[in-house]
C-alpha positions in Angstrom: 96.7 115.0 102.1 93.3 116.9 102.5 90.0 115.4 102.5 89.1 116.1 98.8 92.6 114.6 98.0 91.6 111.3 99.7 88.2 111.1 98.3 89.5 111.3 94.8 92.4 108.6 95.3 90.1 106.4 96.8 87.5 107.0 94.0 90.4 105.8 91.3 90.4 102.3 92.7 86.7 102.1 91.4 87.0 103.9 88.3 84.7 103.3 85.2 86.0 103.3 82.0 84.1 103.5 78.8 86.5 102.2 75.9 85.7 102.6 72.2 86.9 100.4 69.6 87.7 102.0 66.0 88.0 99.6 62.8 90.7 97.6 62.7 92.1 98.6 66.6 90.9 95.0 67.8 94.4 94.0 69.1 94.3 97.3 71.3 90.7 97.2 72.8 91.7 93.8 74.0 95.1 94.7 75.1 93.4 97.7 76.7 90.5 96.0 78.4 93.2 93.4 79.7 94.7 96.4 81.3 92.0 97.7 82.5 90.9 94.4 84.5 94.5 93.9 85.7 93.8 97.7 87.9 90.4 96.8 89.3 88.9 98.9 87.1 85.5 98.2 85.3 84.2 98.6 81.9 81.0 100.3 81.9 78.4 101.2 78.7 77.2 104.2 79.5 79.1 107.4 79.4 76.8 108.9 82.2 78.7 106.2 84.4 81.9 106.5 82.9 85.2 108.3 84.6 87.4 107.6 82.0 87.0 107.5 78.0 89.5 105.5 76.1 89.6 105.1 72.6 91.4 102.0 71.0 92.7 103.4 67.4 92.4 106.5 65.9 88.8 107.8 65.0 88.0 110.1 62.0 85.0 111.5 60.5 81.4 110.2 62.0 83.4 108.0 64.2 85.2 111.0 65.6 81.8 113.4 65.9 80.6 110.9 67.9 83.2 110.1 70.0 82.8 114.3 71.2 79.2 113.9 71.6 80.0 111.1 74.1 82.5 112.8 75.6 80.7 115.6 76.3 77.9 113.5 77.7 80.6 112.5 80.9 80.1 113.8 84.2 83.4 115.3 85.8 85.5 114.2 87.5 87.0 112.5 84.2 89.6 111.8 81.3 89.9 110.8 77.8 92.8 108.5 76.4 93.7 108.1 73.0 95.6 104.8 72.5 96.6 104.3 68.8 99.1 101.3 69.6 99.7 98.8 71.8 103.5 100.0 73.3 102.5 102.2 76.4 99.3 101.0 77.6 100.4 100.8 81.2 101.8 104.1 81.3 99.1 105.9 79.7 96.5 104.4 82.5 99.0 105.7 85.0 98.4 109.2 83.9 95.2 108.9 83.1 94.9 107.8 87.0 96.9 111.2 88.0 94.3 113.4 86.1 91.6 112.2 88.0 93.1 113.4 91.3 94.4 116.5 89.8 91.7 118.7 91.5 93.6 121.7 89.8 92.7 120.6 86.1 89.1 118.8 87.2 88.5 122.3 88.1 89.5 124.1 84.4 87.6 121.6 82.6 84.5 121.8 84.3 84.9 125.4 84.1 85.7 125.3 80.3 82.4 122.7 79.9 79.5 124.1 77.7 76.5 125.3 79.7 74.0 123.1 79.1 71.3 125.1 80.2 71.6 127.5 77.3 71.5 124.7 74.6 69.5 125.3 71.6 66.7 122.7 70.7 69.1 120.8 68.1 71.6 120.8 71.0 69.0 119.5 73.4 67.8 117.0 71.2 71.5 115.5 71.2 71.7 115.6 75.1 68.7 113.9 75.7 69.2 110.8 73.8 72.6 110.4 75.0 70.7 109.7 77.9 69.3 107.1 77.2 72.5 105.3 76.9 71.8 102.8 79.8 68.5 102.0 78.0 68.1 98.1 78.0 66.8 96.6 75.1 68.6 93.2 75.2 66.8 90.0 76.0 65.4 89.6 79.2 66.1 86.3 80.2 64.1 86.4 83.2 66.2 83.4 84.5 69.3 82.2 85.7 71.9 79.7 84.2 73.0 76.4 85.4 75.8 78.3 87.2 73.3 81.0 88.7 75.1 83.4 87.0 73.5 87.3 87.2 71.4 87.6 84.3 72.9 90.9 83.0 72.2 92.1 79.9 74.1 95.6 79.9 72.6 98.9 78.2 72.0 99.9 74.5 73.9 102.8 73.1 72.1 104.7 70.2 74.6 107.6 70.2 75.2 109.5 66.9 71.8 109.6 65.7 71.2 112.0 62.9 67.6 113.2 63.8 68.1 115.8 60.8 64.4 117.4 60.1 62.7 115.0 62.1 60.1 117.2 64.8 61.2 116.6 68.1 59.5 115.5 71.2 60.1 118.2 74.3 62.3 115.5 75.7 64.6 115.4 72.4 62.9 111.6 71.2 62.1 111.5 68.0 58.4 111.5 66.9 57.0 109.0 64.8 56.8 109.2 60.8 54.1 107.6 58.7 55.1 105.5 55.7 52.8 104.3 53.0 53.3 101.0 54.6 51.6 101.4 57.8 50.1 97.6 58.9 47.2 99.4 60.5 47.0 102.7 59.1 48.1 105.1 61.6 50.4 107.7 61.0 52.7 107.4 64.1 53.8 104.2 63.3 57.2 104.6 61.0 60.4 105.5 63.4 64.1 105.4 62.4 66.5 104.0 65.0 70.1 104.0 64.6 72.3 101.5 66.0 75.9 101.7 66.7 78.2 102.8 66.1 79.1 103.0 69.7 77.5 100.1 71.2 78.1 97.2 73.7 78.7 94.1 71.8 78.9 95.2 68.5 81.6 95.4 65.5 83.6 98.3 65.6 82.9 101.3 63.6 79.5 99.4 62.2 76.2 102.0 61.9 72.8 100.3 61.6 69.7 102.4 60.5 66.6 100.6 60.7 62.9 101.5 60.4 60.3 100.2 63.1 57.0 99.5 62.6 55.4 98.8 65.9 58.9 97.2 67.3 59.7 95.7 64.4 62.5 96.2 62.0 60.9 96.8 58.7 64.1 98.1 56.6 67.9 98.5 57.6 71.0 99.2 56.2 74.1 99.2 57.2 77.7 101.0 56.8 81.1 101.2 58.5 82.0 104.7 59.8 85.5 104.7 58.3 88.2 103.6 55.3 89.0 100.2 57.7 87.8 96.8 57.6 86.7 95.6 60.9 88.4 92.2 59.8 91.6 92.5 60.7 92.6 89.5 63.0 95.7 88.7 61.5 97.6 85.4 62.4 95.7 82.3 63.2 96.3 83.0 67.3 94.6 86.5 66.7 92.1 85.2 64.3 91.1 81.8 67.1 91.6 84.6 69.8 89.1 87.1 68.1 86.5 84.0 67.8 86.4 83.9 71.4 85.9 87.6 71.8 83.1 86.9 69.8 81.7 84.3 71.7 81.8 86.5 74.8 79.7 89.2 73.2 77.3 86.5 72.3 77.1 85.2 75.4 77.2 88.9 77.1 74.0 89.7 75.1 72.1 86.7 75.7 72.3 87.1 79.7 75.1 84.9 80.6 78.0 86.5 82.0 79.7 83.8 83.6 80.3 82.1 80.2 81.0 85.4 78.5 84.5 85.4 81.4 84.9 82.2 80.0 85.1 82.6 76.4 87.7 85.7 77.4 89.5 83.8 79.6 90.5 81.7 76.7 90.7 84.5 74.0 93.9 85.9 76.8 95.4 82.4 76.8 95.8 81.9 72.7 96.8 85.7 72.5 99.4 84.7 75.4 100.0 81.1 73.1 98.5 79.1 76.3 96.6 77.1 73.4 96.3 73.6 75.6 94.8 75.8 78.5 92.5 77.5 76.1 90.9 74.5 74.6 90.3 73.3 77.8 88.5 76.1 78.5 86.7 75.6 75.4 85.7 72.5 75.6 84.2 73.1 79.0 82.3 76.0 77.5 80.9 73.9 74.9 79.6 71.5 77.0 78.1 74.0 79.3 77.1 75.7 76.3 75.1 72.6 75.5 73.4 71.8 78.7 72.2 75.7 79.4 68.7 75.9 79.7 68.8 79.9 79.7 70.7 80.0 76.1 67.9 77.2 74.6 65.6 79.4 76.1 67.0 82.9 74.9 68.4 82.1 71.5 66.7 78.5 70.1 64.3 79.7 67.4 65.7 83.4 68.0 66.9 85.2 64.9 66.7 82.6 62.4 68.3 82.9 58.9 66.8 80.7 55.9 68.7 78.9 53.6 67.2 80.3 51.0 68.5 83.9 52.1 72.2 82.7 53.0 72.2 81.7 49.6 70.8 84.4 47.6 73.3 86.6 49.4 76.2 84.0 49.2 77.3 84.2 52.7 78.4 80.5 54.4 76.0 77.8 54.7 77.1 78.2 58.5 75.4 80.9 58.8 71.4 79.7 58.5 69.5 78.8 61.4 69.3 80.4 64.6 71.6 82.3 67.4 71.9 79.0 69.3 73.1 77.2 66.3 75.5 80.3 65.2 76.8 80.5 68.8 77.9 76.4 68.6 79.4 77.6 65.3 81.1 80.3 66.6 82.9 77.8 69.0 83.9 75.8 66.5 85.1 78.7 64.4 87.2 79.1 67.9 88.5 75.4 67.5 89.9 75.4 64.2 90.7 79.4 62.9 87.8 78.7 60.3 85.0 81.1 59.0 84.3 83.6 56.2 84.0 87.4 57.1 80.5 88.9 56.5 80.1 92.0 54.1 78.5 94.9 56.1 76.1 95.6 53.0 74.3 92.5 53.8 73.8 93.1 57.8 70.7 95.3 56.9 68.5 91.9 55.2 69.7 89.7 58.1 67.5 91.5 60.4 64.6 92.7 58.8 61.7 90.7 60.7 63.1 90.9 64.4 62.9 93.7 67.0 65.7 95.6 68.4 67.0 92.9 70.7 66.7 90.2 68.5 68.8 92.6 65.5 71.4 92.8 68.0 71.9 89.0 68.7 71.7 88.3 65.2 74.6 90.9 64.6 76.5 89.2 67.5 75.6 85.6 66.2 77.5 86.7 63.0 81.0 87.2 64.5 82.8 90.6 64.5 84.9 89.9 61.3 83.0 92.0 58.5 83.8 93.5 55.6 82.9 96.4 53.5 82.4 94.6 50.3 82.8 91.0 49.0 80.8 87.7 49.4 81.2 85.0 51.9 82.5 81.4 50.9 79.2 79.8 50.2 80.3 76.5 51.4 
């Protein structure tokens, strides 16, 4: 075995792998990620980082356009997987691993890449804000759990904006509009972000476009990039299990890592119908949940829903109130199977009112379970 050989076996055992969830693939991102634990392997958020691109389900449409655009964005050495069931995970990692050392086919893709340097300015623009993929907008915590857990907040992924006609900066950012709405009367004070719908944390498939003034949101809406429902949990063990999974992107987001392992470690054990072992686990997380001084701190008072809204839009009662309280419902939710899906139409008034960081815990806060249409139980 040469040198080069060497390197790139030893540079599998660290690889980074960005995985995608489409709507309705949640039983195959989790199987997948499970995987992907069980090999050393990490998930990362940024494609810049990423060796490896897998894709849980089977994208189509905007989804799909985005998924290239991402996939473009990858460094070599790398790999894209496809994984539209759960059968053959294990195998399919295996020769995802053999790709990556296959110096021989490295070499044709790279030399089969688009030039970059010869990108037109639409094409630039693209390229640019796919870097700034590891761009953190999530709440700063600026301090440590009980646990002194890391604080990390992981990056924001705006890929598959549509800048359209909007003039571009040299750098490919989007200039500021004015709107007839302007607090202070500027022009440069209107911008349109989109959110999702590849995004740490966040539903599958979902697309938020919201307006900024100043940082923030003044008008959103939202959509889901395909035909399928992101609620699609299934049997009460996938539908506590998926709960959990919530929880953990909460937690994730709000700068608590250590309880975001937690929350997974007992979404695995009802998926693998270890249900005494995971309410143990919960109930521990509660109680931690309740003595944190970095979650009062991050999500008491943050993201608040009124009454008043909840029911105008007949979502569940469960729903007002802030992250904090949403995040003890969430674990209850996790307790007992309960909770009412939340129709994606709605998603865009829940966070008018907050800035970007604040928008995504509020999404988080919600659960993943939405739907495209319907209303929520209202009880």
């Amino acid at each position: 075995m040469g040198m080069r050989e060497w390197l790139a076996t030893r540079a599998v055992r660290a690889t980074q792998v960005l995985l995608v969830e489409c709507p309705g693939a949640w039983a195959v991102r989790v199987s997948t990620e499970r995987a992907v634990a069980q090999r050393g392997w990490r998930i990362t958020a940024s494609p810049a980082t990423a060796d490896v691109l897998i894709v849980a389900g089977r994208p189509a449409g905007e989804l799909a356009e985005v998924l290239d655009r991402l996939w473009g964005a990858m460094p070599g050495p790398r790999a894209r997987l496809d994984i539209g069931a759960q059968t053959d995970i294990g195998t399919s990692l295996d020769e995802v691993a053999k790709l990556l050392t296959d110096l021989w086919a490295q070499a044709e893709d790279a030399a089969h890449r688009p030039n970059r340097g010869s990108s037109t300015g639409d094409q630039h623009g693209e390229i640019a804000h796919a870097g700034h993929k590891g761009m953190d907008h999530s709440v700063d915590a600026g301090m440590q759990n009980d646990d002194d857990a890391d604080t990390d907040h992981g990056g924001m992924d705006h890929g598959g904006m549509d800048h359209g006609g909007m003039e571009m900066a040299p750098d490919g950012i989007p200039l500021a509009e004015g709107s007839d709405e302007d607090r202070d009367g500027l022009e440069m004070d209107a911008v349109p972000v989109r959110l999702g719908p590849v995004l740490p944390h966040w539903p599958a498939g979902l697309v938020l476009d919201v307006t900024l003034h100043g940082d923030l949101v003044v008008d959103a809406t939202a959509h889901l990039v395909d035909d399928n429902d992101v609620n699609t949990a299934g049997s009460e063990e996938a539908a506590v299990a998926r709960a959990c999974d919530d929880v953990a992107a909460l937690l994730d987001l709000a700068g608590w890592p250590d309880g975001a392992t937690r929350a997974r470690a007992a979404r695995d054990g009802f998926l693998d119908r270890r249900e005494d072992s995971s309410a143990a686990i919960l109930t521990d997380l509660r109680r931690r949940v309740a003595a944190s001084r970095l979650l009062r701190w991050s999500l008491r008072g943050v993201g608040v829903l009124h009454p008043d809204l909840v029911r105008e839009l007949g979502l569940p009662e469960h729903l007002a109130g802030d992250c904090l309280e949403r995040l003890n419902g969430l674990l209850d939710r996790a307790r007992d199977a309960t909770g009412a899906p939340v129709p994606v139409a709605d998603l865009g008034q829940l966070v008018i009112g907050c800035d970007l960081a604040v928008a995504r815990l509020v999404v988080a806060s919600l659960g993943g379970a939405l739907v495209r249409a319907g209303v929520g139980s209202g009880a």
